[in-house]
C-alpha positions as CSV (number, residue, x, y, z in Angstrom):
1,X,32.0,21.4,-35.2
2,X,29.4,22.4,-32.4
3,X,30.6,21.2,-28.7
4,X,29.0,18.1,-26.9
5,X,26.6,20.2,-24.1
6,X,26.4,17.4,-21.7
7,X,29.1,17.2,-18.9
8,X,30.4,14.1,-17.9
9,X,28.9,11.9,-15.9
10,X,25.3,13.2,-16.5
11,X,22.3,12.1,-17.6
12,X,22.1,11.6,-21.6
13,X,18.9,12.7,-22.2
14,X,16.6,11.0,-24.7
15,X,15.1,12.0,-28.1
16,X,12.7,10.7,-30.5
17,X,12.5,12.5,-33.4
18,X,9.1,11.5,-35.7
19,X,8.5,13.0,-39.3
20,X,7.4,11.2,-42.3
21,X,10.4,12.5,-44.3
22,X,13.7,10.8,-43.7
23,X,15.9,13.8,-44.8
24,X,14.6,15.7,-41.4
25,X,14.8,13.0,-39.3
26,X,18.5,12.5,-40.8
27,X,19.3,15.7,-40.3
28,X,17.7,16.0,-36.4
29,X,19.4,13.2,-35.5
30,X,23.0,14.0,-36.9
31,X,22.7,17.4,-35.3
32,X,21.2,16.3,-31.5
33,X,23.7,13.3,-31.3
34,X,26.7,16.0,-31.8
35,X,25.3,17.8,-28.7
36,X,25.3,14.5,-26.3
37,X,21.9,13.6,-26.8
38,X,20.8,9.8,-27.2
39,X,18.5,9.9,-30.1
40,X,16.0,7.4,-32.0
41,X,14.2,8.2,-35.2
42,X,11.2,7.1,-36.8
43,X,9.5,7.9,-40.2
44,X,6.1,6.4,-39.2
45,X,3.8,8.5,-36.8
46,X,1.6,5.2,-35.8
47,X,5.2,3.2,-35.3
48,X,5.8,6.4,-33.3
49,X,3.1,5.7,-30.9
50,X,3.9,2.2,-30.4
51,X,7.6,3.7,-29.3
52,X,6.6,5.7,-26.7
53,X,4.6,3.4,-25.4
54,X,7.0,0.7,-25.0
55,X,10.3,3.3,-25.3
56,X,11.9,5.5,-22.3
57,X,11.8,9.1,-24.0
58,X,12.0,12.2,-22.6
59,X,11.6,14.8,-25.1
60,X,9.6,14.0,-28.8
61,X,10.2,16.4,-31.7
62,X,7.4,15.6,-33.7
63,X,6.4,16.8,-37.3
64,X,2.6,18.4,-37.4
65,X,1.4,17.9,-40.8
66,X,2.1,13.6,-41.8
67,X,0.6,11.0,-42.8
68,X,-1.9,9.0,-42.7
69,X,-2.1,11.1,-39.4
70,X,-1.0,14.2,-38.3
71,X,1.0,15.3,-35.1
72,X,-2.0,16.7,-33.2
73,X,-3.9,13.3,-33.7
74,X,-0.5,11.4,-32.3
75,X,-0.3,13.5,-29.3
76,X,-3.8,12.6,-28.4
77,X,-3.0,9.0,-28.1
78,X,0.8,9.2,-26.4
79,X,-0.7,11.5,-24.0
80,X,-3.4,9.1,-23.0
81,X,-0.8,6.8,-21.6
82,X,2.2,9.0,-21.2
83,X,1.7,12.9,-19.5
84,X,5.9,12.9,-18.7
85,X,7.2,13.2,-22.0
86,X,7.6,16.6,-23.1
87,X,6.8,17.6,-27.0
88,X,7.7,19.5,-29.3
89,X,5.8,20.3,-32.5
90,X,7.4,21.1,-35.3
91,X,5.4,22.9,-38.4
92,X,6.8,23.7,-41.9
93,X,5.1,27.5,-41.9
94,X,4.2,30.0,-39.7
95,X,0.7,29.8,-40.6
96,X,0.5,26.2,-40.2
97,X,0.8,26.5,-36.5
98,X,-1.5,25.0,-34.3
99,X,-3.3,27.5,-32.2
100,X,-2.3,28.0,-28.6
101,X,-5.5,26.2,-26.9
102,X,-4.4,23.2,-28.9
103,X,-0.9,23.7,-27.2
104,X,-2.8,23.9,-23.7
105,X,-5.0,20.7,-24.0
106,X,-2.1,18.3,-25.7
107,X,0.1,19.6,-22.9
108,X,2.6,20.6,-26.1
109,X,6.2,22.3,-24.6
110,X,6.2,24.4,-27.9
111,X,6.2,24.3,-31.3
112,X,9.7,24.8,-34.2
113,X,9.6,26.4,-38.1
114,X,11.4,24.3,-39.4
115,X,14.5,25.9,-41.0
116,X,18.0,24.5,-42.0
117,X,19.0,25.7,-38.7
118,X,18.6,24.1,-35.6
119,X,19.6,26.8,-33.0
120,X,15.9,27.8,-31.9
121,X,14.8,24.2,-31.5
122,X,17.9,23.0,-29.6
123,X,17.6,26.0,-26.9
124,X,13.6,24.7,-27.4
125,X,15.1,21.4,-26.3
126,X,17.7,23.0,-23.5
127,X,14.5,24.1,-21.8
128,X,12.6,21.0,-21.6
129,X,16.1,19.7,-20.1
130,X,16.2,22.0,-17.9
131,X,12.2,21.4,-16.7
132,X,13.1,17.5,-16.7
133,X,16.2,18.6,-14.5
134,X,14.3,20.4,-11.8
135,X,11.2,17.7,-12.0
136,X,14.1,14.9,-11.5
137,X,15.0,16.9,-8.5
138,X,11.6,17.5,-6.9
139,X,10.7,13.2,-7.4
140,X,14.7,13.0,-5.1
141,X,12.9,15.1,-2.9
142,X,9.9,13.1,-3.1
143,X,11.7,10.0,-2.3
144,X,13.9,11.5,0.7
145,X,10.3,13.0,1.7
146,X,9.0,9.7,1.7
147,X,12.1,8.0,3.5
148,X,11.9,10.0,6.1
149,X,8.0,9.2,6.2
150,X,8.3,6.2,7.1
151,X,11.6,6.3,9.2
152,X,9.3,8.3,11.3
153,X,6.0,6.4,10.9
154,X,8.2,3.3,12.3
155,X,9.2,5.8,15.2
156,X,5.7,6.3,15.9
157,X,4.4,2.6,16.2
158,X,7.3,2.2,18.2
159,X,6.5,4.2,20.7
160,X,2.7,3.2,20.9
161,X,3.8,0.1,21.4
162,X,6.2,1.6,24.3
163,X,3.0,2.8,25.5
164,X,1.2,-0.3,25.2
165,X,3.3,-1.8,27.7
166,X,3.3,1.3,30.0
167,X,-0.7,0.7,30.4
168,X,-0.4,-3.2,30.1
169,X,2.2,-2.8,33.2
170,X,-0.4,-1.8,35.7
171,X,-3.2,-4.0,34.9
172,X,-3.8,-7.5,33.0
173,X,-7.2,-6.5,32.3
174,X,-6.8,-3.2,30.7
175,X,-4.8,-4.4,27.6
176,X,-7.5,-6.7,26.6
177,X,-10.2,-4.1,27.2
178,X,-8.5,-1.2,25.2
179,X,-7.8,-4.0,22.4
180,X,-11.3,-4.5,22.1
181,X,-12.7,-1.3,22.5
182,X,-10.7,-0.2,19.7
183,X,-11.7,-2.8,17.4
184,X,-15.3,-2.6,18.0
185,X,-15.1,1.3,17.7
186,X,-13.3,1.3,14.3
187,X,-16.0,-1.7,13.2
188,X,-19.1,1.3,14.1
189,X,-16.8,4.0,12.4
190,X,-16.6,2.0,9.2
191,X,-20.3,1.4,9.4
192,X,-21.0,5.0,9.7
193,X,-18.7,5.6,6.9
194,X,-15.9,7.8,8.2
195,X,-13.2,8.8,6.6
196,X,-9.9,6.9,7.0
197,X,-7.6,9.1,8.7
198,X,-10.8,9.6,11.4
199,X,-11.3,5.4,11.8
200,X,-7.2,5.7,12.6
201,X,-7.5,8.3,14.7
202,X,-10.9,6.4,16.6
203,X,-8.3,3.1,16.7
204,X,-5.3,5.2,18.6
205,X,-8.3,6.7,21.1
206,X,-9.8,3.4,21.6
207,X,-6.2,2.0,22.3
208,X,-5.6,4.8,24.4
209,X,-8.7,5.7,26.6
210,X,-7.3,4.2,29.7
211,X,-4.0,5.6,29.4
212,X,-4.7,7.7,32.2
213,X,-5.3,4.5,34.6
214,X,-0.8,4.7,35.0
215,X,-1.3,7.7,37.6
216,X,-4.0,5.6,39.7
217,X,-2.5,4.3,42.9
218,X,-2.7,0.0,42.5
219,X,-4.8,0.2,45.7
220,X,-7.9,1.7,43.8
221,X,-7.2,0.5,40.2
222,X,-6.8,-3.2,41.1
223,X,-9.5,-3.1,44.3
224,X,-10.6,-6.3,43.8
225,X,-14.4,-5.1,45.3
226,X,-16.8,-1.7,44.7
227,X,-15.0,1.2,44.8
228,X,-16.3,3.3,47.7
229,X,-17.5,7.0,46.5
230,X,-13.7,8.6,47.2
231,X,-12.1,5.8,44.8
232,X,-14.5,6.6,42.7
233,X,-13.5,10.0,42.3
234,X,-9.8,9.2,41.7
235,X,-10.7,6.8,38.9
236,X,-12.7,9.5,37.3
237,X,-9.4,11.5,36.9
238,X,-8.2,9.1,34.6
239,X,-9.8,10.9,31.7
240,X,-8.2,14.0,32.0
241,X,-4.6,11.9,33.3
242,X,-4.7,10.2,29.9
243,X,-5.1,13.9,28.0
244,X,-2.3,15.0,29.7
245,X,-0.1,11.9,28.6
246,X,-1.3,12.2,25.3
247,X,-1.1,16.2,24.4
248,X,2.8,16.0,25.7
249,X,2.9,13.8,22.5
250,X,2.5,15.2,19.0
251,X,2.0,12.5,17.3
252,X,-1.4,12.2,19.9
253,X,-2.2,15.4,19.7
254,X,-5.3,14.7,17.9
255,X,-6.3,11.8,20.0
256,X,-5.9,13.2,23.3
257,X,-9.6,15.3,23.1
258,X,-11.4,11.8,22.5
259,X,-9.6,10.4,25.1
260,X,-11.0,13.3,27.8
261,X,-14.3,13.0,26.4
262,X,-14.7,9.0,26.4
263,X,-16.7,8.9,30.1
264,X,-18.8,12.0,28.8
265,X,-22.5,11.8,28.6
266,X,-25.6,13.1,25.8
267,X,-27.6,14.5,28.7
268,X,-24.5,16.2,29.9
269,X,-24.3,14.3,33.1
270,X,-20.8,12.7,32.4
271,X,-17.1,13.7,33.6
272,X,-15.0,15.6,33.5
273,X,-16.2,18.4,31.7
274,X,-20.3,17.6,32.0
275,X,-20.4,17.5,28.0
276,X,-23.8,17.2,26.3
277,X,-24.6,16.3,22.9
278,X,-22.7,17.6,20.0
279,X,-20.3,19.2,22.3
280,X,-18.7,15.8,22.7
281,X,-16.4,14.4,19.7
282,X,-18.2,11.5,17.7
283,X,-15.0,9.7,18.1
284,X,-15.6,10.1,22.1
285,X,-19.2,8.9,21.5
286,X,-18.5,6.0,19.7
287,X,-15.8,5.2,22.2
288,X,-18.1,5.5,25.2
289,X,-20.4,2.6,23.7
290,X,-17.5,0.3,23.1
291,X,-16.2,0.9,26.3
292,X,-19.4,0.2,28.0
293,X,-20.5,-2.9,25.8
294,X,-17.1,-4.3,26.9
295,X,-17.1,-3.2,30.5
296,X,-20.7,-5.5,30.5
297,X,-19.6,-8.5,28.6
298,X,-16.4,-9.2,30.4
299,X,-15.6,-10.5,33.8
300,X,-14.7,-7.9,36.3
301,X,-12.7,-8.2,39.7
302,X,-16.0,-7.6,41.2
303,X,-18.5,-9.6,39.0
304,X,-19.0,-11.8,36.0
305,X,-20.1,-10.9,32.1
306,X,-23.7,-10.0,31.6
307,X,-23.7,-11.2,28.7
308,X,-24.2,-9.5,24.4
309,X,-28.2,-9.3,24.8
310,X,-28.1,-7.7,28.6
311,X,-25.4,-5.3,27.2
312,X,-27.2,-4.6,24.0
313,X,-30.1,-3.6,26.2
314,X,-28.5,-1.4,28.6
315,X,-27.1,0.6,25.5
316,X,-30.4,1.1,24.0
317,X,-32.3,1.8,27.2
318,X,-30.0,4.6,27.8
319,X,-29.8,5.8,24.1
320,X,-30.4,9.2,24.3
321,X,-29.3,10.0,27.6
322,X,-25.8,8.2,28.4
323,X,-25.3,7.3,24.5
324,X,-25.8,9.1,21.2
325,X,-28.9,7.8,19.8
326,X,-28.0,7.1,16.4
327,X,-24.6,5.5,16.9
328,X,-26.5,3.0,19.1
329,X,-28.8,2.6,16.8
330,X,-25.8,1.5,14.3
331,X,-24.3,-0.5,17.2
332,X,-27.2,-2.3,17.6
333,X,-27.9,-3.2,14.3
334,X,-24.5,-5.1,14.7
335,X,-25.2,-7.0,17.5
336,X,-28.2,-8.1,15.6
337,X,-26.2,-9.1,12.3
338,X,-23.6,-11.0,14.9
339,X,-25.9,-12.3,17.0
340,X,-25.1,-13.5,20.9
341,X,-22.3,-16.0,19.7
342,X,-18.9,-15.9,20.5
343,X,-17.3,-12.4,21.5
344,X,-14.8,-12.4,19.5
345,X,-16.7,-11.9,16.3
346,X,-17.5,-8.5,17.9
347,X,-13.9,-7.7,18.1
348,X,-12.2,-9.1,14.8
């Protein structure tokens, strides 16, 4: 009597065995079961498809020439619901097998002449094992991968949220302001149809554009009247402060180049780097209009909100020159869909 293969503890793999004569699926059966292997038989090839479908195989030995249809025309129809299993198709003669492009598009593991010995096909089956083994392994992976994913994903919003509170530290004003600037940025990104992973990335920078505002002394930051022209040119550090902060970060890596190029201008007459036109990072571009659109509609230290349609003006009387011409123009076809009702609709 041949040995049980399987060691304990492990995994008993499964079989279904399909041929429209019962003697062979007798016979499989009897002889896979010996070697540890749970098996299932089934004399029917449409039942057959029905038991994949609903079953938990993982390896189908399946007869090529039945009826009323033959193995070929059943592995088109498992495999339009199942790609895991693997298959085996075994043929009564040499010249009835199918040809090897038929193997390639029915994703077939091999094919078995059927003989009264079951050697070949069982080291046939030992290697689809042996595949299932090392795929088992990769999805562990997969799932450890993924773990860890998110382990560090809920790192990460951790510590934006420790560097919320850095920023919101040193002034009331700048939480709400970032908050907003990132929402309207990401609501002109979506319009313009960007990509996902460049609306999060125009989310952290809008979050993050002030970030530089923590190494700005409270005297200048929180002057309650006009900055005088040497004030002026410490707040204009802030851009470069907030690259700094962000770069030492990898997870901001990415961000920290908008951030820099937020207070940048179209006709090249911004800071810190005197950036013109495409030289300056769309993300930065959009940014800059948020930022400003805020800035103008919200009550300063020094003086009140000018209001949506005074601030929709501005932007597109300096479209070209401070702003990137067609983002304004997609800015301000939002202010006309929103109209100049309440705020808030700009920023939820």
């Amino acid at each position: 009597m041949r040995k049980n293969r399987r060691k304990s503890g492990e995994k008993a793999y499964s079989i279904l065995t399909v041929d429209d004569s019962p003697i062979m699926t007798s016979a499989l059966s009897d002889y896979f079961l010996r070697s540890g292997y749970d098996v299932d038989t089934e004399n029917d090839p449409v039942e057959a498809i029905e038991k994949v479908r609903w079953g938990n195989y993982d390896i189908l030995l399946l007869d090529f020439l039945m009826t009323p249809i033959c193995g070929d025309k059943v592995i088109e129809e498992i495999r339009q619901f199942n790609k895991d299993i693997y298959i085996i198709l075994l043929t009564g003669h040499k010249s009835m097998a199918p040809p090897l492009k038929t193997l390639r598009e029915l994703d077939i593991q091999g094919y078995y002449e059927k003989s009264e010995r079951f050697d070949q096909l069982e080291l046939l089956v030992e290697s689809c094992v042996k595949s299932l083994k090392q795929l088992n392994t990769i999805r562990e992976y997969q799932k450890k991968l993924n773990a860890a994913y998110q382990t560090m994903n809920d790192n990460y919003m951790e510590m934006i949220q420790a560097m919320r509170l850095l920023v919101d530290a040193r002034d009331d004003y700048t939480r709400g302001h970032s908050d907003r600037v990132a929402a309207l940025s990401v609501k002109i990104g979506r319009r313009m149809g960007l990509p996902e992973e460049q609306i999060r990335q125009i989310r952290l920078a809008g979050l993050f554009h002030d970030i530089g505002k923590v190494g700005i002394p409270d005297d200048v930051l929180k002057k309650p009247g006009r900055l005088t022209d040497e004030e002026f040119e410490i707040i204009k550090q802030h851009p470069e402060k907030g690259q700094q902060i962000l770069e030492a970060l990898s997870f901001f890596k990415g961000v920290a180049p908008i951030v820099r190029a937020h207070h940048e201008r179209m006709d090249g007459k911004g800071y810190p780097d005197g950036l013109s036109g495409e030289e300056i990072p769309m993300e930065a571009r959009i940014i800059s209009i948020s930022d400003a659109f805020d800035a103008m509609t919200s009550d300063r230290h020094y003086r009140k909100s000018r209001g949506v349609e005074a601030a929709a003006e501005e932007i597109r009387n300096n479209k070209g020159t401070q702003f990137d011409a067609q983002i304004a123009d997609v800015f301000l076809k939002l202010v006309r869909e929103i109209g100049n009702g309440d705020l808030d609709r700009y920023f939820n």
